[in-house]
SELO-85113 format. One record per atom (N, C-alpha, C): atom name; residue in one letter; x, y, z. Coordinates in steps of 0.2 Angstrom, whole numbers, plus 5000, padded with zeros to 4 digits. Example, Ala and Ser with C-alpha at 12.3 -4.5 7.8 and 13.67 -1.06 7.14 Angstrom:
BEGIN
NODE   atom   type     c1     c2     c3
NODE      N      a   5066   4972   5039
NODE     CA      a   5062   4978   5039
NODE      C      a   5066   4984   5039
NODE      N      s   5064   4989   5035
NODE     CA      s   5068   4995   5036
NODE      C      s   5064   5000   5039
//
This chain:
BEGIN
NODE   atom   type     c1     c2     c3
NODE      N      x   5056   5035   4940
NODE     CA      x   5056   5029   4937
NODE      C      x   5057   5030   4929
NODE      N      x   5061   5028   4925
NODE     CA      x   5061   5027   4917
NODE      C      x   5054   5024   4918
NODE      N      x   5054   5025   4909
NODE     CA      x   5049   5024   4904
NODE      C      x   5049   5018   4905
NODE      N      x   5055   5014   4904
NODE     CA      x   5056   5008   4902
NODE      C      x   5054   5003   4907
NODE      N      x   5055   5007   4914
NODE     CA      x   5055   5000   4920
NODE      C      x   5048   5002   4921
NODE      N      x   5041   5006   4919
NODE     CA      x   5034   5007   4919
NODE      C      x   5033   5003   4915
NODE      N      x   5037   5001   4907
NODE     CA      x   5032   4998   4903
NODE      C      x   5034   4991   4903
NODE      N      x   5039   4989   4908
NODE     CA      x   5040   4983   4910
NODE      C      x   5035   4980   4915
NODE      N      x   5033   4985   4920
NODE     CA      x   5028   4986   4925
NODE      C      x   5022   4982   4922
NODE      N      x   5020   4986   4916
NODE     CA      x   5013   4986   4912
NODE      C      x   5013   4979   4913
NODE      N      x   5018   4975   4911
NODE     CA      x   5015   4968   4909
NODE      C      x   5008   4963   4913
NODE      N      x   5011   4966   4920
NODE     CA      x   5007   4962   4923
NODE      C      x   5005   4968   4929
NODE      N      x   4997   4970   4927
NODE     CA      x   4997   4976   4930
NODE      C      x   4992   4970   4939
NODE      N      x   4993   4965   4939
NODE     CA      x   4989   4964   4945
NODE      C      x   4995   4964   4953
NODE      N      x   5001   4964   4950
NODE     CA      x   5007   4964   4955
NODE      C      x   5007   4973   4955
NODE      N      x   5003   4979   4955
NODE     CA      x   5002   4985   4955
NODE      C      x   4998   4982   4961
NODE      N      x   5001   4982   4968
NODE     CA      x   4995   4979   4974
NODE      C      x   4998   4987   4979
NODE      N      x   4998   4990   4976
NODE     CA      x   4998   4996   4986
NODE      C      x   4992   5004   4982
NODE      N      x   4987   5002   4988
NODE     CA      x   4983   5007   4985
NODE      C      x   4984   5012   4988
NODE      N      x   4983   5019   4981
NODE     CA      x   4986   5025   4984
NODE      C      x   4980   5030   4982
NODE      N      x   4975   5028   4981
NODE     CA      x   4968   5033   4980
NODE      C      x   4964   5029   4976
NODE      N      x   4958   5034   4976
NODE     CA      x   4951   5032   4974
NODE      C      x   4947   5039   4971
NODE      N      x   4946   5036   4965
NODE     CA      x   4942   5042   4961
NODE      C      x   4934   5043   4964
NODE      N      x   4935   5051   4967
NODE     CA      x   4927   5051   4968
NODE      C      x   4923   5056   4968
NODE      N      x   4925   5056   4958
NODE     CA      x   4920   5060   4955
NODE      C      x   4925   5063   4951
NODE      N      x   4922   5070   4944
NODE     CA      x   4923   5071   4940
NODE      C      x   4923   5079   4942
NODE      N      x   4929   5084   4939
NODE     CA      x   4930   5090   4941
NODE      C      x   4930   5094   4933
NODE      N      x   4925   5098   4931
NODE     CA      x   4928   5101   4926
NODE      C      x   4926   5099   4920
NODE      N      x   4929   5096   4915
NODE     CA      x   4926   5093   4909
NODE      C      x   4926   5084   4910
NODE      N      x   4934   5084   4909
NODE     CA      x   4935   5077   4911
NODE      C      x   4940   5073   4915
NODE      N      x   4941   5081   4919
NODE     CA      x   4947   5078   4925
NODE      C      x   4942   5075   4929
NODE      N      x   4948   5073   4933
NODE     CA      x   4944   5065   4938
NODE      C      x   4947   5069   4945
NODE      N      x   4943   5069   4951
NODE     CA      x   4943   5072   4957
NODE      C      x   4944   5065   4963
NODE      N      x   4951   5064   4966
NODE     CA      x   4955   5058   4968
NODE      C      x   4955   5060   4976
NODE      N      x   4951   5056   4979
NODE     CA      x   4955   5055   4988
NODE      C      x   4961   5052   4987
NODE      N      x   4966   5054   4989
NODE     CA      x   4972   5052   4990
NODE      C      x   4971   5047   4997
NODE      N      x   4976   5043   4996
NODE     CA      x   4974   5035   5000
NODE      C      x   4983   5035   5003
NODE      N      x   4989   5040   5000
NODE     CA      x   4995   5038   5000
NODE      C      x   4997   5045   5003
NODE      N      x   5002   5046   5007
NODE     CA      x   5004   5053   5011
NODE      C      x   5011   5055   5006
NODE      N      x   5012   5050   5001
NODE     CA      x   5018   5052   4997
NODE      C      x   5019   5060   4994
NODE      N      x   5021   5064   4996
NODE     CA      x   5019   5071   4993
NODE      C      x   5018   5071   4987
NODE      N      x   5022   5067   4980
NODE     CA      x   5022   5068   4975
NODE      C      x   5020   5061   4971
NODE      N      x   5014   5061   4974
NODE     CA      x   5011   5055   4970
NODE      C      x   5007   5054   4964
NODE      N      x   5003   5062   4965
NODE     CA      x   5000   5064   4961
NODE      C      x   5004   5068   4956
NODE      N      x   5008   5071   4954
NODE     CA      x   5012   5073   4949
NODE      C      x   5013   5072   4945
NODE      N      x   5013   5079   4939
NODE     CA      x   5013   5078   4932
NODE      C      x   5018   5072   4931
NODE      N      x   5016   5066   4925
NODE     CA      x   5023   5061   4924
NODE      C      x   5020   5055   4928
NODE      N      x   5017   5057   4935
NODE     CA      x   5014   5052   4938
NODE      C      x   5012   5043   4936
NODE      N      x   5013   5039   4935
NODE     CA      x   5010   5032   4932
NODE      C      x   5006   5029   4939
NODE      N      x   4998   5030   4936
NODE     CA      x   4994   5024   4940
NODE      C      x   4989   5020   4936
NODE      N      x   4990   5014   4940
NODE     CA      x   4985   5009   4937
NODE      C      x   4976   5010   4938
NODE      N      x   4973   5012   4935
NODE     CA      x   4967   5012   4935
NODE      C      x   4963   5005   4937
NODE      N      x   4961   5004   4942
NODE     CA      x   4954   4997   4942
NODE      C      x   4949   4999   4944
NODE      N      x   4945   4998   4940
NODE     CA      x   4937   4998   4939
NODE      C      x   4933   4992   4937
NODE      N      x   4930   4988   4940
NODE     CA      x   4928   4980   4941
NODE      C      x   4931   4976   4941
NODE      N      x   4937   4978   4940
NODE     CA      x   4942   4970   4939
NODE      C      x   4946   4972   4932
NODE      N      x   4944   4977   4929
NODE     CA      x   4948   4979   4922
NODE      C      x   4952   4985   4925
NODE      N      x   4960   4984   4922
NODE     CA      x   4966   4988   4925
NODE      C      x   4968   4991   4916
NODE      N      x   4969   4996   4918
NODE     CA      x   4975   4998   4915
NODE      C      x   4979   5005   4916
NODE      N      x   4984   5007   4914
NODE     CA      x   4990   5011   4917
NODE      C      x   4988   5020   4913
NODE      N      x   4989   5025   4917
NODE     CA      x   4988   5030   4915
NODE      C      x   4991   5038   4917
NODE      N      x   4995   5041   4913
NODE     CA      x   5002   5043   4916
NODE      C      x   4996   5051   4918
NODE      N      x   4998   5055   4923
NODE     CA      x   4996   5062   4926
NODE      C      x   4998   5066   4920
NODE      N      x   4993   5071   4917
NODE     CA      x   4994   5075   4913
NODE      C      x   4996   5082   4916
NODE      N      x   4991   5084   4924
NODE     CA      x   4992   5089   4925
NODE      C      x   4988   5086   4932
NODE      N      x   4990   5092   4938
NODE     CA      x   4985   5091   4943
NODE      C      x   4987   5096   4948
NODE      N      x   4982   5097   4952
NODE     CA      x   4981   5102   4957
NODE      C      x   4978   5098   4964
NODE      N      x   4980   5103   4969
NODE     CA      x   4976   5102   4976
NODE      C      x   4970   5103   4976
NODE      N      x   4965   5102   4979
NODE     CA      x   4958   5104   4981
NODE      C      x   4954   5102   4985
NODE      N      x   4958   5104   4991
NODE     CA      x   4955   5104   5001
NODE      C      x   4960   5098   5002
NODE      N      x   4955   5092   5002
NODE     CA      x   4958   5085   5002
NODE      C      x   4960   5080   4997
NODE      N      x   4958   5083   4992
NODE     CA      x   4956   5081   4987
NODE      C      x   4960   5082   4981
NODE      N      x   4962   5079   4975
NODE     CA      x   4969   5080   4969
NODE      C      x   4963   5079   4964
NODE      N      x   4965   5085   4960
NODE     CA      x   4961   5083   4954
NODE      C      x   4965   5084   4948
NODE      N      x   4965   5078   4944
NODE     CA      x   4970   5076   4939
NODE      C      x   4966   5076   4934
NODE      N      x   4972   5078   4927
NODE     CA      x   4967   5076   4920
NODE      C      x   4973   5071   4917
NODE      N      x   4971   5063   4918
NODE     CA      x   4974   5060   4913
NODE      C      x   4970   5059   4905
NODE      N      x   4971   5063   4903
NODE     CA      x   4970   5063   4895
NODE      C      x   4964   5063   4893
NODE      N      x   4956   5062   4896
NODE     CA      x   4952   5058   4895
NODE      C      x   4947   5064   4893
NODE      N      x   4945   5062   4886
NODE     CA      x   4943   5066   4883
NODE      C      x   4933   5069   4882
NODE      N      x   4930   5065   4887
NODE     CA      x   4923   5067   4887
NODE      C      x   4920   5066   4894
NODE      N      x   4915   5071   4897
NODE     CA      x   4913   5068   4903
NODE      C      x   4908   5063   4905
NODE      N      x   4907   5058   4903
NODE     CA      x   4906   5050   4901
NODE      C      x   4910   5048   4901
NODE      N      x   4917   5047   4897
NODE     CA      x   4921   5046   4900
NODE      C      x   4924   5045   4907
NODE      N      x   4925   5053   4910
NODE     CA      x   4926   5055   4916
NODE      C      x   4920   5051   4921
NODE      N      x   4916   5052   4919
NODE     CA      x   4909   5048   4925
NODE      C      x   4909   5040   4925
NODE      N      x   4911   5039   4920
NODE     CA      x   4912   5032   4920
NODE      C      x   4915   5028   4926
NODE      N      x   4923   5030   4929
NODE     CA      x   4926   5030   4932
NODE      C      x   4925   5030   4940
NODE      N      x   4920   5034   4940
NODE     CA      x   4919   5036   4948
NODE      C      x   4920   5029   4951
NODE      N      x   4924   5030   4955
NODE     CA      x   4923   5024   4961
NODE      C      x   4929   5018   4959
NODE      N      x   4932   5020   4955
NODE     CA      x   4938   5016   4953
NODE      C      x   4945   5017   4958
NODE      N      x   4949   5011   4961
NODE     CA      x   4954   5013   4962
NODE      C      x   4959   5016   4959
NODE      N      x   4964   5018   4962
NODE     CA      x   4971   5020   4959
NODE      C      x   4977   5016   4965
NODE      N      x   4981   5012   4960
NODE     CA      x   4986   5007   4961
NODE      C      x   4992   5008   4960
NODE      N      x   4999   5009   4960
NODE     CA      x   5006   5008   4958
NODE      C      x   5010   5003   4962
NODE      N      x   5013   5003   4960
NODE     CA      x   5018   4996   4960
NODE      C      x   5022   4995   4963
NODE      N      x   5023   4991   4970
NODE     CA      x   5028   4994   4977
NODE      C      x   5035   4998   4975
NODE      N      x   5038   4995   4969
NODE     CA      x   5043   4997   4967
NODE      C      x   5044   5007   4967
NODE      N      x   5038   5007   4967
NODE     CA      x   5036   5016   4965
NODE      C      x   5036   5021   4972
NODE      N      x   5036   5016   4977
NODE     CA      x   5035   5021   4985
NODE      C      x   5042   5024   4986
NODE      N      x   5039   5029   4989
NODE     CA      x   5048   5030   4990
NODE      C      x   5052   5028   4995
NODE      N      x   5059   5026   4994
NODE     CA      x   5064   5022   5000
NODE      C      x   5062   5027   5006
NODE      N      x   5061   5023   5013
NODE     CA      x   5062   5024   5017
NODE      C      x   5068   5025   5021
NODE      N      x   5068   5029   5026
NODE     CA      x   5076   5029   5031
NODE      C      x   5078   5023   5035
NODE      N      x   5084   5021   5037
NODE     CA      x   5084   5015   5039
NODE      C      x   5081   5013   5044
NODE      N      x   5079   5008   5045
NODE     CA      x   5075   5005   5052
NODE      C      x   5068   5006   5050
NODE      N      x   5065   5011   5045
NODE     CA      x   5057   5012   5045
NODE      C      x   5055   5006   5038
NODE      N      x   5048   5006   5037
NODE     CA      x   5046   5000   5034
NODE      C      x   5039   5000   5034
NODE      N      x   5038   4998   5028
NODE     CA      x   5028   4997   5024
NODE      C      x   5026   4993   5030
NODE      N      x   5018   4996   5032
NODE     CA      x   5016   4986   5033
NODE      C      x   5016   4984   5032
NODE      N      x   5014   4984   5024
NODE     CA      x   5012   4977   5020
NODE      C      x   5019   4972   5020
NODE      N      x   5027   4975   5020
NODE     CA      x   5032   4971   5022
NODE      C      x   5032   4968   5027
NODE      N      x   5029   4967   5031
NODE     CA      x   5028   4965   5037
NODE      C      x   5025   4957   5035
NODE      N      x   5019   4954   5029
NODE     CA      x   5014   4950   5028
NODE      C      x   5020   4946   5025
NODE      N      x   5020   4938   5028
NODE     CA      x   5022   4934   5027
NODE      C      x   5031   4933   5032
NODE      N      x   5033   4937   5035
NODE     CA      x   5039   4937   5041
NODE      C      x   5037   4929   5044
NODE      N      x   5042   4926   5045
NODE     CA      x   5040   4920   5051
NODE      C      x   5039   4925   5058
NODE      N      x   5037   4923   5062
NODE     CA      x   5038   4924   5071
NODE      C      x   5041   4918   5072
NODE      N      x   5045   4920   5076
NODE     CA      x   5047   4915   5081
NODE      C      x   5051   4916   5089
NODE      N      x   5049   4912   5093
NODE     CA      x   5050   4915   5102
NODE      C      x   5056   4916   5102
NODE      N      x   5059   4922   5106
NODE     CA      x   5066   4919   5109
NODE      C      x   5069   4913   5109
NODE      N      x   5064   4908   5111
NODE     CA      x   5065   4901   5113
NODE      C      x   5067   4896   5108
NODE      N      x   5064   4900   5100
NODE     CA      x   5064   4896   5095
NODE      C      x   5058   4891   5093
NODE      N      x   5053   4895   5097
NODE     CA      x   5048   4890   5095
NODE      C      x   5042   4893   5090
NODE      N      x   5040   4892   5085
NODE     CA      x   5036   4895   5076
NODE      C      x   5030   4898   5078
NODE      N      x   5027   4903   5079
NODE     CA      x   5020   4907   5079
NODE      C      x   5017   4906   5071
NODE      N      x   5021   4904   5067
NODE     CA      x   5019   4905   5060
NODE      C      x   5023   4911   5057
NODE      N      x   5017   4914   5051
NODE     CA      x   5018   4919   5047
NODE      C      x   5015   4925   5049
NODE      N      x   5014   4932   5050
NODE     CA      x   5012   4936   5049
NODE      C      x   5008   4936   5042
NODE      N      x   5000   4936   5044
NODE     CA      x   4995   4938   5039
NODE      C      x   4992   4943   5037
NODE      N      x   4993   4947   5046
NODE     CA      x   4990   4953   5045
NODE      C      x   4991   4958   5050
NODE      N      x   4991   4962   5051
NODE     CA      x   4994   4969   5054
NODE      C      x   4986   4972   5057
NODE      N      x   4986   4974   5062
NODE     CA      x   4980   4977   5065
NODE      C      x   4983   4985   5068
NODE      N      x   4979   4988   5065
NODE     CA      x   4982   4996   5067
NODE      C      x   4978   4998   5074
NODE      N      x   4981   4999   5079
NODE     CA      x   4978   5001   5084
NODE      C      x   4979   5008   5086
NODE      N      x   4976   5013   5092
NODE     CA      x   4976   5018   5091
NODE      C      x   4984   5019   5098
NODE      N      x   4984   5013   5102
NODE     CA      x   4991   5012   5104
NODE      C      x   4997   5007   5101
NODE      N      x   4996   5004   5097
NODE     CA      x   5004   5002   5093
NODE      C      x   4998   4997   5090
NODE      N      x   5002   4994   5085
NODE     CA      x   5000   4990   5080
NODE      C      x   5000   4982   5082
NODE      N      x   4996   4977   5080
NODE     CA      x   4996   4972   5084
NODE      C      x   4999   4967   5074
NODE      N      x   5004   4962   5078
NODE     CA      x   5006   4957   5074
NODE      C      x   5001   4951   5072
NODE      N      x   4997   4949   5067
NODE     CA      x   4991   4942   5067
NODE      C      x   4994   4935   5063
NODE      N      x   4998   4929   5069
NODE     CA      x   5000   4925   5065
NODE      C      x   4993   4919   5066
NODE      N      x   4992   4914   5062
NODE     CA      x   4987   4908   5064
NODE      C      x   4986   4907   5071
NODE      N      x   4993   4906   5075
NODE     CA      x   4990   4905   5082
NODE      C      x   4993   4909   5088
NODE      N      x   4996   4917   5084
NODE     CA      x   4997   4922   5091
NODE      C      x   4995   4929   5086
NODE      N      x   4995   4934   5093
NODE     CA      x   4995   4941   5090
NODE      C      x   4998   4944   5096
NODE      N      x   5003   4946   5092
NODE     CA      x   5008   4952   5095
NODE      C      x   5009   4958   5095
NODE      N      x   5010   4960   5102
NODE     CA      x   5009   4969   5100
NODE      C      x   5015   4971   5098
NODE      N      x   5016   4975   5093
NODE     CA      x   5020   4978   5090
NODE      C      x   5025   4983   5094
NODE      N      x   5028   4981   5098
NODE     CA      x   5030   4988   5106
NODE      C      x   5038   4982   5106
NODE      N      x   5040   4987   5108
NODE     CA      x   5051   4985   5111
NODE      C      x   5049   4979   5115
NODE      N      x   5043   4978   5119
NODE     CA      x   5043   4974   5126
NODE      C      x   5042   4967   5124
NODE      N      x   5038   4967   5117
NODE     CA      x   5036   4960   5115
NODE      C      x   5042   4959   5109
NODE      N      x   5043   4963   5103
NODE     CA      x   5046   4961   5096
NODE      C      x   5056   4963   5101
NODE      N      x   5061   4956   5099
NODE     CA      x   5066   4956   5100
NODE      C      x   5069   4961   5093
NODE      N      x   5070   4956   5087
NODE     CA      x   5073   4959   5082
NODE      C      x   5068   4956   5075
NODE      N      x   5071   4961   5070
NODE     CA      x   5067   4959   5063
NODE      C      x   5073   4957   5060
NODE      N      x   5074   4951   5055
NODE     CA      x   5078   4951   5051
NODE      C      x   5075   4951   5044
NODE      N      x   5077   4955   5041
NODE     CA      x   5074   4955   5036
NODE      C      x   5075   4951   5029
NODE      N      x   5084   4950   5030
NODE     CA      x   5086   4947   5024
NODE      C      x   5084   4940   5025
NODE      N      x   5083   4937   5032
NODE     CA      x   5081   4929   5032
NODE      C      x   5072   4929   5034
NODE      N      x   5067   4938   5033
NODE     CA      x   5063   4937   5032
NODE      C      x   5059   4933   5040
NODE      N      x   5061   4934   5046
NODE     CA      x   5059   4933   5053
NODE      C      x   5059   4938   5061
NODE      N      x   5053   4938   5061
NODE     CA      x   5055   4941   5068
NODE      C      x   5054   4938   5073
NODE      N      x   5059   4941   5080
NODE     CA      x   5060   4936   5086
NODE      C      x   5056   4940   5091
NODE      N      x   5051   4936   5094
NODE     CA      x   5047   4939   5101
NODE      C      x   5050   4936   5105
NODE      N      x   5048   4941   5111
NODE     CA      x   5046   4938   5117
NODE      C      x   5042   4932   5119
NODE      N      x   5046   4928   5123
NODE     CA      x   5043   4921   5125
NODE      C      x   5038   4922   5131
NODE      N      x   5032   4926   5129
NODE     CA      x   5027   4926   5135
NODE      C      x   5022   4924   5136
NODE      N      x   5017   4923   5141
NODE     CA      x   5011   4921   5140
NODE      C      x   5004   4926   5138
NODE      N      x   5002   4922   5134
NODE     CA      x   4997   4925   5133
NODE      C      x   4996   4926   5125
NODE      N      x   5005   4925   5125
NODE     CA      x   5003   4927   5115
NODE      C      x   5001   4924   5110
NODE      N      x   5000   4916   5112
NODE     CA      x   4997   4914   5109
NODE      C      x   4989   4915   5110
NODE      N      x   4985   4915   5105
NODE     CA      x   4978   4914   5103
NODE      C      x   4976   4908   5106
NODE      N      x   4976   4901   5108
NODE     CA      x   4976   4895   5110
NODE      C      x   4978   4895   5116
NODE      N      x   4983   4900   5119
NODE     CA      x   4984   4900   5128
NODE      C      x   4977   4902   5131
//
């Protein structure tokens, strides 16, 4: 990403909504020691731009340097005392959906999924997609009044440019059946 389309970013850092780690703890002087939250390989990389929030207060912070450590990324964004660095503990780390990397055709965010209509074969409205439920056998779909498993048996097709998916007209999908 240029310089430019990060500091066009900055303006409004509360649209930085995909969380991709959590500071937890302080390595060294005043590198900050990160659970990574994002399987992106190069998320953490020098050049890197993340939004820091810590209580409600945000602001952007470019990777100065960083390394591995078990599970753990320990970065030094600039930060010049360890008070500084302890301060932080427990702060998220945010970037900008714009910043994920493109996926291959057909694959897809969950969070792209929040806000799709459902609607049956038949043409008739489940609502919107609110929420996505991760199950340990496929994902389930949560509109106001159904929930749909995410499997070829129930979901017909996505369309993405008119922002709809088509289910199967079964029973039981709706929550009120």
């Amino acid at each position: 990403m240029v310089e430019d389309s990060v500091e066009n970013l900055t303006r409004d850092l509360q649209s930085w909504d995909v969380l991709v780690g959590k500071i937890v703890g302080r390595w060294d002087h005043a590198s900050l020691k990160i659970q990574p939250l994002d399987a992106s390989p190069n998320r953490f990389d020098v050049g890197s731009q993340l939004c820091f929030d810590f209580r409600g207060e945000r602001r952007v912070k470019g990777v100065l340097a960083s390394t591995r450590q078990g599970k753990s990324i320990i970065c030094d964004f600039g930060l010049q005392t360890v008070e500084e660095a302890e301060a932080l503990k427990g702060a998220t780390l945010w970037i900008h959906r714009t910043m994920r990397p493109l996926l291959p055709e057909g694959e897809f965010y969950l969070d792209e999924l929040i806000g799709l209509r459902v609607q049956t074969e038949n043409g008739e409205d489940l609502g919107e997609i609110e929420e996505v439920l991760e199950t340990a056998a496929h994902n389930v779909y949560v509109t106001p009044i159904a929930m749909i498993p995410a499997h070829p048996n129930f979901i017909i097709s996505k369309d993405w440019q008119n922002r709809i998916v088509v289910v199967r007209d079964l029973p039981g999908l709706k929550t009120s059946d």
